[in-house]
N, C-alpha and C positions, 0 to 999 in steps of 0.2 A: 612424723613417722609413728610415735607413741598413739597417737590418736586411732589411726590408720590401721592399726595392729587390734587397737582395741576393738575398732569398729569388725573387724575383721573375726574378730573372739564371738560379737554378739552373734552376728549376722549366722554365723558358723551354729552357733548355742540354739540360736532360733529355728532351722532348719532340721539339726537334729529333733528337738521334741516334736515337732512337725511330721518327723517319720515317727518317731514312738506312737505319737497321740493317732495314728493315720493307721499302725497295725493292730494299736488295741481297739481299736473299732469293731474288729472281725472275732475279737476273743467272746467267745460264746459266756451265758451267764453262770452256769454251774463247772466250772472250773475249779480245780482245788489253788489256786492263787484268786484273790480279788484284784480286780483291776488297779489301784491303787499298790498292792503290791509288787506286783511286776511292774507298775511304772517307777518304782522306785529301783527294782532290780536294773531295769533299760536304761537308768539315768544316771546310775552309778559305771555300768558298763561303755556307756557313751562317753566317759572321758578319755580312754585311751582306744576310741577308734574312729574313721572314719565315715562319713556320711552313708556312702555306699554300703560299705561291711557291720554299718550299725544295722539299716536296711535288713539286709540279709538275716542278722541273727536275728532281729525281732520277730519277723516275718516268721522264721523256724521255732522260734520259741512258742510262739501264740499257735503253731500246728500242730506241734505236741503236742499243748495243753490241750485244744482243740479234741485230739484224737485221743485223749484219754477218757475225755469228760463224755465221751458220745462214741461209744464202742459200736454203734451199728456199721455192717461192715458194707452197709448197699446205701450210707447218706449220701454220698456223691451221685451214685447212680440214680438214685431216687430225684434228684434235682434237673438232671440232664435233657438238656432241650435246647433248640434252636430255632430263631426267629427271623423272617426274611421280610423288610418292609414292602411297599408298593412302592414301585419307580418314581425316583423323583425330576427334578423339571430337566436333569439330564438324559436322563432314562435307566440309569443304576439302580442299587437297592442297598441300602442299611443288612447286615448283618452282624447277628448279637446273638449270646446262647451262654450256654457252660456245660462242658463236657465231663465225665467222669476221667479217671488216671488213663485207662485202657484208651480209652479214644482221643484225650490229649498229646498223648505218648506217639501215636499212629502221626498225627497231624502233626507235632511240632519233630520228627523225623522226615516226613516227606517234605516239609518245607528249607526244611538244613540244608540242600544245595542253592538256597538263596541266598547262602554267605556272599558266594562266589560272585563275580560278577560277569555278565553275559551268559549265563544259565538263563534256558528260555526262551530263549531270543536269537537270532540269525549276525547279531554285531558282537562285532568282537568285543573280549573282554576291556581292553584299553579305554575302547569307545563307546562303552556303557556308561549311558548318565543316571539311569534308575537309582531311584533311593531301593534299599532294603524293604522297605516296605511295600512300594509297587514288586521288587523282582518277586516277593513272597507271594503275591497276586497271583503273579505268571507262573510261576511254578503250579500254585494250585490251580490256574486252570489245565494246564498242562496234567495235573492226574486226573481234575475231574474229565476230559478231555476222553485219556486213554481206558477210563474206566466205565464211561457212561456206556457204549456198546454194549456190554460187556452186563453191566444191571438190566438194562433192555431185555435181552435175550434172555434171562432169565428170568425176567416181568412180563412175559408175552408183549413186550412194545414197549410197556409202561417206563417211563424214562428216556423216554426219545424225544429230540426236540424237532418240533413240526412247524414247517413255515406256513401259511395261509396268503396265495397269491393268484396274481392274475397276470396271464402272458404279457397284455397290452403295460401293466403294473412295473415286470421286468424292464421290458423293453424302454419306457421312457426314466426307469430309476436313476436316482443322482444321490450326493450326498446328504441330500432333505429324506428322502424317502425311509420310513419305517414302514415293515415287515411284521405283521402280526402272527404271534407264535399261540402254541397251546397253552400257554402260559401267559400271566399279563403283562409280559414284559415284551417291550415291543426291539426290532431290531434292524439296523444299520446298513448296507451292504458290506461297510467293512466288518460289523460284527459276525455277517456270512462267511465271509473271509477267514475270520479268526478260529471261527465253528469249522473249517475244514469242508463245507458244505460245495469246491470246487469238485473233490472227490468222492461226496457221499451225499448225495442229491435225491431227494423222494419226490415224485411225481406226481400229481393226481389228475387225470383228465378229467375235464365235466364238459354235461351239454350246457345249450345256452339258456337253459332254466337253473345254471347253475348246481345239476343234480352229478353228483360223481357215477362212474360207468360201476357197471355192475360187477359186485367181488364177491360173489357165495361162497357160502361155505356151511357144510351141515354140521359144523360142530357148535357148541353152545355160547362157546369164546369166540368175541370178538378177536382176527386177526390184526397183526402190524398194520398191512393193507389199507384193512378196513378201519382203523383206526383214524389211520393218515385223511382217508378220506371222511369222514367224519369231522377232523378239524377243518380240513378246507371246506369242507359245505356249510357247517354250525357255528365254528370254535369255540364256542361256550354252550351252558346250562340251554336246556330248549323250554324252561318255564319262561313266562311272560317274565320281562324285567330283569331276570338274573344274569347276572355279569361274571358268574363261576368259570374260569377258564378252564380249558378241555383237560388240561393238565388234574384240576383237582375234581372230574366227572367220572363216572360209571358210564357202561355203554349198558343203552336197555332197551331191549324187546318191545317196540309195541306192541306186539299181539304173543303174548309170554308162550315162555320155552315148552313150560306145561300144556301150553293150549296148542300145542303144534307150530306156537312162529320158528320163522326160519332166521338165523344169522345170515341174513344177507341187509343189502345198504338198504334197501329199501324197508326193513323192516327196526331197521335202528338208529337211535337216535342218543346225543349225550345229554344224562341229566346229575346235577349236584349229587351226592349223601343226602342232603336233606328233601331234599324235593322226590329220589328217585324213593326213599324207601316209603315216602308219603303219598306213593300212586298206587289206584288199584288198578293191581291186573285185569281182575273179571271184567272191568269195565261197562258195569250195572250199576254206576254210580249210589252204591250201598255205603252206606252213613254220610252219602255228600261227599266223600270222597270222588275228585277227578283223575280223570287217568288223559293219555298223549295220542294223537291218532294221526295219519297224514292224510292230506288235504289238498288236493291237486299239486301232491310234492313238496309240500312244506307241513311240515310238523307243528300241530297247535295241540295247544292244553284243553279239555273240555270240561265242565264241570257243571252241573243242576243248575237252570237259571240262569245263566250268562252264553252269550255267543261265544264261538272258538275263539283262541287269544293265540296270537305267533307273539314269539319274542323279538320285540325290535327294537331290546337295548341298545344301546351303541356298540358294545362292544361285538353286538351281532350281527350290525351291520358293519362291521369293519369285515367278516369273512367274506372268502371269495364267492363263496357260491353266492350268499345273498347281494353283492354287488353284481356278480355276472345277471343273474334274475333283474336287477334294479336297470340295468344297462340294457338289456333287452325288454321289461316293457317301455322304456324312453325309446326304443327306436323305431 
């Protein structure tokens, strides 16, 4: 029993400094305590509490100090950022960041009815098996969900999630089938499902060159529409090789707004940031600079000294139009 007890003293003793050593990591070096000093203040404090509530005070202690030592009132903001990986062999993504108070604050409110159990979801409370950590999932997509409309419409589109398909595509789909989006994350039937996509469905007809039907318009901005149809024809960059998903493209003029092009489909096409602001318009190939032209309905890059080049990265041809094209010269 004495033994047992003991053991119980260290193990206990060990864990503590374990949280001490694990807060003063984060104490910054121009502090008016040196580290040493407050690990002596934590270790005196640590005998009458426990593991948890040591936790806590340390953590508060070191944010004090923290926030005394470094009075700028924008460090949090200044750090703020968020990272979304590339789909992994499930088809997910990694997400990681740090938020400032304001936007922490926002997010760990919207997600507080995840205490609850059956928020989110159609089963009752009882018969909920979700961990907290999935129901906190659902809840977030549950706002991002209600809120995405909602940024669209006042992005002219932008934030819309666009499917790239094909009728014959529909019709034979099963649970193997992935759905390439404007984005490089591909998706599911049921993740259609979960998208709400029975009730808010976008269309795009094309011919069997795979060219989407005609959507004008004399304004300078690319519409929804026209957008939509844009991912079904391209979904990505239209330079040779680029794998930019339509999501992270400009829409751009072949024949520039200055020079009289018209916003209509036949005169636009999606290209990167990088690529798009590195075209010249005049298209007098001045400093070797290339510019984008289309070409019996398919849009190539041209440049001094090389033949036209289409993009026939993969991810390019996973769009519908350039499968409907590839399907009709094979027949």
């Amino acid at each position: 029993m004495g033994e047992d007890i003991r053991e119980n003293a260290a193990r206990t003793k060990i864990e503590k400094i374990k949280i001490i050593d694990r807060e003063l990591r984060s104490l910054k070096k121009n502090t008016e305590l040196e580290t040493y000093q407050l690990r002596a203040e934590f270790i005196a404090k640590a005998q009458g509490m426990g593991a948890e509530a040591l936790g806590q005070y340390t953590r508060n202690r070191v944010k004090e100090l923290n926030r005394k030592a470094d009075p700028d009132p924008y460090a949090a903001l200044k750090r703020r950022k968020i990272t979304i990986s590339k789909p992994d062999k499930d088809g997910g993504v990694y997400v990681s960041g740090y938020l400032p108070p304001a936007t922490g604050v926002l997010l760990k409110s919207l997600l507080s009815p995840a205490r609850r159990k059956g928020v989110a979801s159609s089963v009752a409370p009882e018969e909920d098996k979700r961990t907290w950590a999935q129901r906190r999932v659902d809840v977030f997509h549950q706002c991002l969900a209600q809120s995405s409309s909602l940024i669209a419409k006042q992005n002219g589109g932008v934030g819309t999630v666009i499917v790239s398909t094909t009728i014959e595509e529909l019709e034979k789909a099963d649970c193997s089938t992935r759905f390439y989006t404007n984005t490089d994350i591909e998706l599911s039937p049921l993740d259609l499902l979960m998208l709400g996509l029975r009730e808010d469905l976008f269309a795009c007809l094309m011919d069997k060159q795979g060219i989407p039907l005609q959507l004008g318009r004399s304004k300078r901005t690319a519409s929804i529409y026209q957008r939509l149809a844009l991912v079904a024809r391209e979904a990505v960059c239209s330079h040779p090789n680029c794998e930019q998903p339509a999501s992270n493209c400009d829409v751009h003029h072949l024949i520039a707004w200055f020079d009289g092009g018209r916003t209509d489909l036949e005169n636009l096409t999606l290209l990167c940031r990088h690529h798009h602001t590195s075209n010249n318009d005049r298209r007098d190939f001045r400093f070797g600079v290339g510019h984008y032209q289309r070409d019996a309905g398919v849009v190539k890059f041209y440049r001094p000294g090389v033949p036209p080049e289409e993009n026939q990265a993969p991810a390019r041809r996973k769009s519908a139009g350039y499968r409907i094209r590839m399907a009709e010269k094979s027949a």
